[in-house]
C-alpha positions in Angstrom: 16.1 49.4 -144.3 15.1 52.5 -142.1 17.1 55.4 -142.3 19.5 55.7 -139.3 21.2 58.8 -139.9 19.4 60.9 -137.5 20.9 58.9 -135.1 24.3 61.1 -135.9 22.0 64.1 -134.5 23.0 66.4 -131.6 20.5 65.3 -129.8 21.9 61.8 -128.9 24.8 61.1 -126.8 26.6 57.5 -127.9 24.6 55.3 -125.2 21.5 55.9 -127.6 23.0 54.9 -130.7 24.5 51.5 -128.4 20.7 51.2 -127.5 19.5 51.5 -130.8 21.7 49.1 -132.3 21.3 46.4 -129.7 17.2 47.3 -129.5 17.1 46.7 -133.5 18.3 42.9 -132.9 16.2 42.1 -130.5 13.3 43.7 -132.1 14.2 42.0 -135.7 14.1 38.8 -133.6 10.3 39.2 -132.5 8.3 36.5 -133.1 4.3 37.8 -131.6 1.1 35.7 -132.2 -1.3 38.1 -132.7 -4.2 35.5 -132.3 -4.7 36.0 -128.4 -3.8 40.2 -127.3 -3.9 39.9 -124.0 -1.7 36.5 -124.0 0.8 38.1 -126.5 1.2 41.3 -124.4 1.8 39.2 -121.4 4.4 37.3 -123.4 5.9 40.6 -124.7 6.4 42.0 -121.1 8.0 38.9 -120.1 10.2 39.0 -122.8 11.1 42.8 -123.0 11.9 42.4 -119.0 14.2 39.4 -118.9 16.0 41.3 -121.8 16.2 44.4 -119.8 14.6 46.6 -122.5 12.2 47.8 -119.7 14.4 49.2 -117.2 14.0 53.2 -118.6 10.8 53.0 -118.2 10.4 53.1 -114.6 13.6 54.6 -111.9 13.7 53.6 -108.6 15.9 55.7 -107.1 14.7 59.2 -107.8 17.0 59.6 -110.9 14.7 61.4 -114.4 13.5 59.4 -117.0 15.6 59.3 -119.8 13.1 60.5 -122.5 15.1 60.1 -125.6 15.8 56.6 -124.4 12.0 56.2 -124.4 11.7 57.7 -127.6 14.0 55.3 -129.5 12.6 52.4 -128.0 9.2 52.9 -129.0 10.0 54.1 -132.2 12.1 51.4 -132.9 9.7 48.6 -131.3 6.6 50.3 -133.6 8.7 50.1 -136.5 8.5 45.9 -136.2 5.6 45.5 -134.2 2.8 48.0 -133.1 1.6 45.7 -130.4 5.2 45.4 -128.8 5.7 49.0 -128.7 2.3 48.9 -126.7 3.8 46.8 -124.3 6.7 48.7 -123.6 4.7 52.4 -123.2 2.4 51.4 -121.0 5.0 50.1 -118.5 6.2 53.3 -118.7 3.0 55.3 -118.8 1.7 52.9 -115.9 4.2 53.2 -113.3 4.9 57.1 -113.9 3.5 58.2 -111.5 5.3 55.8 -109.2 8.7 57.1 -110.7 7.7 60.7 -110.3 5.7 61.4 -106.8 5.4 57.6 -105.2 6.8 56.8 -101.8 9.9 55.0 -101.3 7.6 51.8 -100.2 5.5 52.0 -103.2 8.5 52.3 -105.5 10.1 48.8 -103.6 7.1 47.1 -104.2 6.1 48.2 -108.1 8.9 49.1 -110.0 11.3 46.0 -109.7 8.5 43.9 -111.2 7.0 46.3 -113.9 10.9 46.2 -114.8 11.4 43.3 -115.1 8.5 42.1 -116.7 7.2 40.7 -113.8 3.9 42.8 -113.4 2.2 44.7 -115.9 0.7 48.1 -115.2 -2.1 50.3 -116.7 -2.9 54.3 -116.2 -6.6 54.7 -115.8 -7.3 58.7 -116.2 -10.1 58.5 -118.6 -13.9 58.4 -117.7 -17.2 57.5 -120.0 -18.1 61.8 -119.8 -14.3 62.8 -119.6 -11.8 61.8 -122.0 -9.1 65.0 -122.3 -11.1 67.0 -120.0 -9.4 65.5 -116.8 -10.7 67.9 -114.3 -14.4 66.9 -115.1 -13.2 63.6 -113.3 -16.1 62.2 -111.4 -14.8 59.2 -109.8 -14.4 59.7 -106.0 -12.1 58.6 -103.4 -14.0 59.2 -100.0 -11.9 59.6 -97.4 -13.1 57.1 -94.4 -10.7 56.9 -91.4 -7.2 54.7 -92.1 -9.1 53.9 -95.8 -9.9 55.5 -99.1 -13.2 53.9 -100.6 -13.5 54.5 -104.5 -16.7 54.6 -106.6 -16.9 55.2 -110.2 -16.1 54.1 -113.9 -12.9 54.5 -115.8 -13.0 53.6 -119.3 -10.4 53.0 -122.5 -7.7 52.0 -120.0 -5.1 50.5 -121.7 -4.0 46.9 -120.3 -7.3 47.0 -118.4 -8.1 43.5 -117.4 -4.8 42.2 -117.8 -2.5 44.6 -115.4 -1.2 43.9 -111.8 -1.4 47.5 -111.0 -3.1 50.3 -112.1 -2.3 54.1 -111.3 -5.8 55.7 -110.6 -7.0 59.2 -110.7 -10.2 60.1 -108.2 -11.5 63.3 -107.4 -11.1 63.4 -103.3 -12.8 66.8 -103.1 -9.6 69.8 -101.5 -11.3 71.9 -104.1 -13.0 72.3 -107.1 -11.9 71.1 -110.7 -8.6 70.4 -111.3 -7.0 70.8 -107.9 -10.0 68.2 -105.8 -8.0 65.2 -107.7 -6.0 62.6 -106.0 -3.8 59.7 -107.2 -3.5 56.4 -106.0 -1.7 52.6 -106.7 -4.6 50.2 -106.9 -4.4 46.3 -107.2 -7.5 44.7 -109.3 -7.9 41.7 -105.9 -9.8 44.8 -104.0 -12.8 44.0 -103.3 -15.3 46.3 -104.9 -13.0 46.3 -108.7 -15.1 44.8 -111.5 -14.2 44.6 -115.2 -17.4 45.4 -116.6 -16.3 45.4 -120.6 -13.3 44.8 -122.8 -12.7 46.9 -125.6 -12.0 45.9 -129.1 -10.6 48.5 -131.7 -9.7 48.0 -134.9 -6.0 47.4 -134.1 -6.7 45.3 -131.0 -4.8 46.1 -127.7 -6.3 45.5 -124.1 -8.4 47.4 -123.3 -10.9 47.9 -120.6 -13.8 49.5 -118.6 -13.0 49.4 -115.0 -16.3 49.9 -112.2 -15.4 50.1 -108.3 -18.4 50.0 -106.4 -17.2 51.1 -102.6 -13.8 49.8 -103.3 -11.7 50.0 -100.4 -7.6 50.9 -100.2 -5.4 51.8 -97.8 -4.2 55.4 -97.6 -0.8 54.5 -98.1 -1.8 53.6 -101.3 -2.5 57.2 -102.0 0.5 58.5 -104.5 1.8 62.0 -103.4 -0.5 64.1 -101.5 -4.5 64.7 -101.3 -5.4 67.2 -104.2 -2.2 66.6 -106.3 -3.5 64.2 -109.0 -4.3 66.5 -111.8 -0.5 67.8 -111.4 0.8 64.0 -111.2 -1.3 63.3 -114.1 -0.2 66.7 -116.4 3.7 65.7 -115.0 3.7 61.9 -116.6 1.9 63.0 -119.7 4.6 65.4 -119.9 7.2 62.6 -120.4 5.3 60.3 -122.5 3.1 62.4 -124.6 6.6 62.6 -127.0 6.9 58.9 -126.5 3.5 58.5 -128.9 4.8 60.9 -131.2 8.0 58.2 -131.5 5.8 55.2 -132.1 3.7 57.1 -134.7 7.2 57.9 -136.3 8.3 54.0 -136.2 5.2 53.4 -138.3 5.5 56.1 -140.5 8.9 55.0 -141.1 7.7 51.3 -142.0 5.4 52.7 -144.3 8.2 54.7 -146.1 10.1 51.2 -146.3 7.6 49.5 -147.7 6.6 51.8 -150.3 10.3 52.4 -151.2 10.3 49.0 -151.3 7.2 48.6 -153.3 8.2 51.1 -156.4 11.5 50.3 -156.6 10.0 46.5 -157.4 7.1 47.1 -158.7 6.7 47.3 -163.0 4.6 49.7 -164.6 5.0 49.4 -168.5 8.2 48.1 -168.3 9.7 51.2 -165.7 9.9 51.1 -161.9 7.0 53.0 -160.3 9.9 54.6 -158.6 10.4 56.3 -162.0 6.8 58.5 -162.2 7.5 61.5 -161.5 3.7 61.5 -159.3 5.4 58.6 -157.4 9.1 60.8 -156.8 6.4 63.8 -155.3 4.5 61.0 -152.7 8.2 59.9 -151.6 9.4 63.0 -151.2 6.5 64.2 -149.2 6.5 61.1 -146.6 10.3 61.6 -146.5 9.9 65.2 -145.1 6.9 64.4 -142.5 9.4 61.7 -141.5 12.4 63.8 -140.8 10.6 66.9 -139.5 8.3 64.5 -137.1 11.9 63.2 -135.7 13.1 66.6 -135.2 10.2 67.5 -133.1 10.0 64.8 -131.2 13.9 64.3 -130.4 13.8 68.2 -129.8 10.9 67.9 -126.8 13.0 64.7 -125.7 16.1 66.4 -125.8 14.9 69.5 -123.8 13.3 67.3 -121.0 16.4 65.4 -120.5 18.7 68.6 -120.4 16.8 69.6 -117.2 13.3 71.5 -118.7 10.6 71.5 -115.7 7.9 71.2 -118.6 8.1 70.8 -121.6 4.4 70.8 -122.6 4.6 72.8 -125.8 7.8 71.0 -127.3 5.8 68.0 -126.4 2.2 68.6 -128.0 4.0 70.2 -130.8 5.8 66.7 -131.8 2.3 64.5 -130.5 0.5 66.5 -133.1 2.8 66.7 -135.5 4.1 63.2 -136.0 0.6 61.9 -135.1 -1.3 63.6 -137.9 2.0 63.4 -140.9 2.2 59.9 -139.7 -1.5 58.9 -140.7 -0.6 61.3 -144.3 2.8 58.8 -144.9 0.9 55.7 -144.1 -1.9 56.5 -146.3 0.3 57.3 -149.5 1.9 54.0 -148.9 -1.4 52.5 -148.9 -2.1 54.5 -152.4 1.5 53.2 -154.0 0.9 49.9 -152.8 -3.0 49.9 -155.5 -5.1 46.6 -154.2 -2.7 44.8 -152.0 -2.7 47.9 -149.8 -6.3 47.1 -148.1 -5.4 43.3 -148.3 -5.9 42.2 -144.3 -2.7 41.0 -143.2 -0.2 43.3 -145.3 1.8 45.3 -143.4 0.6 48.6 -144.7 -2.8 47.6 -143.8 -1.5 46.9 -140.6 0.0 50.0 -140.0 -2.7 51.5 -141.6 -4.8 50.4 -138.4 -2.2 50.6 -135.5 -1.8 54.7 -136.2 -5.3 55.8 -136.0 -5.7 55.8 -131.6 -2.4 57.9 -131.9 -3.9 60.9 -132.7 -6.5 60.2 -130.2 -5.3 59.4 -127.0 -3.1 61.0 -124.4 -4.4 63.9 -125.5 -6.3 64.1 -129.1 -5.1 66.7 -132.1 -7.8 69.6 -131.4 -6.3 69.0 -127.5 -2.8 69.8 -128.8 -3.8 72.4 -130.5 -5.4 74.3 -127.9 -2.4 73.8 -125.6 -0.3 74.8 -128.3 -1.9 78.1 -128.9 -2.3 78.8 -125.2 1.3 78.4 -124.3 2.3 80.3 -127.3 -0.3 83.4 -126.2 1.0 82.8 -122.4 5.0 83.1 -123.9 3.8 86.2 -125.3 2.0 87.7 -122.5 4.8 86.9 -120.5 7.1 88.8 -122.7 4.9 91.5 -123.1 4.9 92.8 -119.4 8.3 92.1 -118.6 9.2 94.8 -121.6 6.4 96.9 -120.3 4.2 96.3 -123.4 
């Protein structure tokens, strides 16, 4: 049984812990068929919609994301099933955008259906030469009278081949780098939009390799204005970056269940494992990644929701963090659990599979650290001059 008493934290007001509580049925009552992704992601959307589980992750009417709502729910979902957690983040990560900068036409047409399951929605940032390094974008969006006509690749997008809508970043040229990218809603029945390959990894999700070869769209379906994608881009990532710190935490607290689980059962001339002192030191180590992954996460979350503008250090601080102590807790439960840890199909195994992309994408661990230290020099800087130092 995970632990809940951080729930009793400052950080949460007593709508979260009704969430959490009613979340945890639902989620204890998942039944997902792993055989076929993409048709158990479609499934899972459905489901999560008609239950009403995916209305945080998408607001219509202007009002912030409720991070720490986002949080629980994917840390709660990863805890039972990585794959449903997937579901859940990308309608969030998918329609951010739309929540944040679209128009009030765009948000009509999207964000009823991504929220209610309806329509399922993918973020396609990432190129084959530019992974973290968004401003090397190369994609373009040529401006040609009442149209926009795209041409390039995107790569690793998440619910590629399977979404209804995809949020798309092209480079439309104002100026150089970072500030000559644009953001746009795209539908994949444009002409011009090929899947060219689906992606398998070892814990399989959708995933794609998008092509548009002269694709035409309208320039209403330009989100924001011309030149402002790199800032749309940085602004969702913002949000969600501590919402993959909270699913790497829901699998790091599964592992600590099952191992808990495991050497309080499990005999070794005629003691509990639990007894070894060797075994006390693992537990107490995946214990304190646990807790101090959930205060750095609920810290970012709690700071965006109290009315931060940014909150990119808070945030890469927890993404790294849980991220990396994650992989360590899942590991030693691997380790306590001897032989039937690597047995395919145990959930250790499992989890030992679904953490790995976490401290990869939406921005890997050497990213994070580099924003971390240049945040922390700029804070100092900062400081610096206005004492006159």
């Amino acid at each position: 049984m995970a632990d809940k008493s951080f729930l009793s934290w400052p950080f949460f007001e007593d709508r979260h812990r009704t969430l959490a509580a009613e979340l945890e049925d639902f989620a204890k009552g998942l039944q997902v068929d792993h055989s076929d992704t993409d048709q158990a992601c479609r499934l899972l959307v459905k489901a999560m919609g008609a239950a009403g589980w995916l209305q945080p992750t998408a607001s219509e009417d202007g009002a912030p994301l409720d991070v720490r709502t986002l949080c629980l729910s994917r840390e709660i979902l990863a805890r039972h099933d990585g794959l449903a957690d997937f579901a859940l983040a990308m309608q969030g990560l998918g329609t951010g955008a739309l929540s944040l900068f679209g128009t009030a036409e765009q948000k009509a047409v999207w964000l009823p259906k991504t929220r209610s399951g309806e329509a399922i929605s993918a973020f396609a940032l990432t190129e084959p030469q530019s992974g973290s390094d968004v401003a090397n974008s190369t994609m373009t969006a040529t401006d040609d009278g009442d149209s926009y006509v795209l041409n390039g690749e995107k790569t690793w997008i998440s619910n590629g081949g399977i979404a209804d809508v995809y949020t798309l970043f092209a480079r439309t040229g104002e100026a150089p780098g970072a500030k000559g990218l644009s953001a746009f809603v795209v539908t994949p029945d444009r002409q011009g939009f090929e899947i060219t390959e689906r992606l398998d990894t070892i814990a399989p999700h959708p995933l794609a390799t998008l092509r548009f070869t002269d694709c035409r769209i309208k320039k209403s379906d330009l989100i924001g204005n011309p030149g402002d994608g790199f800032k749309i881009a940085m602004s969702v990532l913002d949000i969600f970056r501590s919402t993959v710190a909270a699913a790497a935490l829901g699998f790091a607290r599964r592992a600590l269940d099952e191992a808990l689980e495991r050497v309080s059962t499990r005999q070794i001339q005629g003691a509990p494992l639990a007894d070894l002192q060797m075994v006390q030191g693992h537990i107490a180590d995946m214990a304190l990644d646990v807790d101090a992954a959930a205060l750095l996460i609920y810290r970012a979350a709690w700071a965006k929701d109290s009315g931060a503008p940014r909150v990119t250090r808070e945030a890469a601080m927890a993404k790294l963090f849980a991220t990396e102590q994650a992989q360590q807790v899942i590991d030693k439960a691997v380790q306590l659990h001897g032989g039937d840890g690597v047995r395919s199909g145990e959930t250790v195994e499992k989890l030992y599979r679904e953490i790995r992309a976490l401290r990869i994408y939406e921005g890997a661990t050497d990213v994070q650290k580099i924003v971390i230290a240049r945040q922390t020099l700029g804070a100092f800087a900062a400081d610096s001059a206005n004492q006159g130092g």
